[in-house]
C-alpha positions in Angstrom: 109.3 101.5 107.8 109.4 99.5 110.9 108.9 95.6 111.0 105.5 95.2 111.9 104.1 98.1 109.5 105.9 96.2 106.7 104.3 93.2 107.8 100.7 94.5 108.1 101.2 96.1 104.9 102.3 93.1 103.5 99.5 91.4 104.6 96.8 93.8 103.3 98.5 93.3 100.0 97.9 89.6 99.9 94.3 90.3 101.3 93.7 92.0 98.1 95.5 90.0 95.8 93.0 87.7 97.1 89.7 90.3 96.4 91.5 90.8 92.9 91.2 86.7 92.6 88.1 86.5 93.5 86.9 89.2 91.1 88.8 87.2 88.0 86.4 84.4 89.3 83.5 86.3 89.0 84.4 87.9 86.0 84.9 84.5 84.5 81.6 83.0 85.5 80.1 85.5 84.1 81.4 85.3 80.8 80.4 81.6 81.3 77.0 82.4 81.7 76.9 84.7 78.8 79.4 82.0 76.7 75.9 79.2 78.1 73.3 82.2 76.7 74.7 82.3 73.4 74.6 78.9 72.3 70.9 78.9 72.2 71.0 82.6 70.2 74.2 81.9 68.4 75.9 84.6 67.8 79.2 84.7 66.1 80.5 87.8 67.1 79.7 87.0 70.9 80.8 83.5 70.6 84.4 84.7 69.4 84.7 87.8 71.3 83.7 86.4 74.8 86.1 83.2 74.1 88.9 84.9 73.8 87.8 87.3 76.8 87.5 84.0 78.6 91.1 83.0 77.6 92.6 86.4 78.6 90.7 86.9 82.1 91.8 82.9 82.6 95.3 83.8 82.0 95.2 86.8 84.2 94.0 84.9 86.8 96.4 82.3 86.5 99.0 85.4 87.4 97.4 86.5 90.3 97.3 83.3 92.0 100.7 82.4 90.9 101.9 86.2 92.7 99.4 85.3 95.3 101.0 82.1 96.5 104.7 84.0 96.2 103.6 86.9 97.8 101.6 85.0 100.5 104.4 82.8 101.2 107.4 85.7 101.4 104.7 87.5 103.8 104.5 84.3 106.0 108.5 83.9 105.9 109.0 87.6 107.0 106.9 87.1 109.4 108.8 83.7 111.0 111.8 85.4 110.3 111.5 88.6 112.3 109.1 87.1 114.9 106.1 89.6 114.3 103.7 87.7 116.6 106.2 88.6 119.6 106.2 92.2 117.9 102.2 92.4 118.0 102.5 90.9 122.0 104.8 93.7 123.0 103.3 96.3 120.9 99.6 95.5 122.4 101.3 95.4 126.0 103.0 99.3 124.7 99.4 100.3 124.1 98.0 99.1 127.5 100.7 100.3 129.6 101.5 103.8 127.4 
């Protein structure tokens, strides 16, 4: 795979570790909302179950935006390191002239 594929793919990668990080978000206000609804109906079973949903979404989410920052960071590096904006120039002046 050449350097500027492995960069774009890279790239699309942290694009939807960010999608997956908004999702656990969502997920989480959700559960909120339901978590809210419940103390008015009181509900043991719901109040149990969705807490420790809560906890487990809450800790996944912790992951992803500890791999996020990694991965977003070691995609910005390769990208200093093998100069892919100079790689995207030439390649965009390829296409024009080819």
């Amino acid at each position: 795979m050449d350097t500027l594929k492995k960069f774009e793919l890279m790239e699309k990668i942290v694009r939807e570790l960010g999608d997956l990080q908004h999702s656990q978000q969502a997920i989480i206000q959700k559960i909120g909302k339901i978590e809210v609804d419940n103390i008015e109906l009181g509900d043991k079973r719901l109040e149990k179950d969705l807490s420790d949903m809560h906890q487990r979404v809450a800790d996944n989410l912790d992951t992803i935006v500890s791999i996020l920052d990694y991965f977003a960071d070691k995609t910005q590096n390769f990208g200093s390191k093998n100069n892919v904006d100079a790689l995207k120039e030439q390649q965009a002046i390829n296409g024009a002239t080819g």
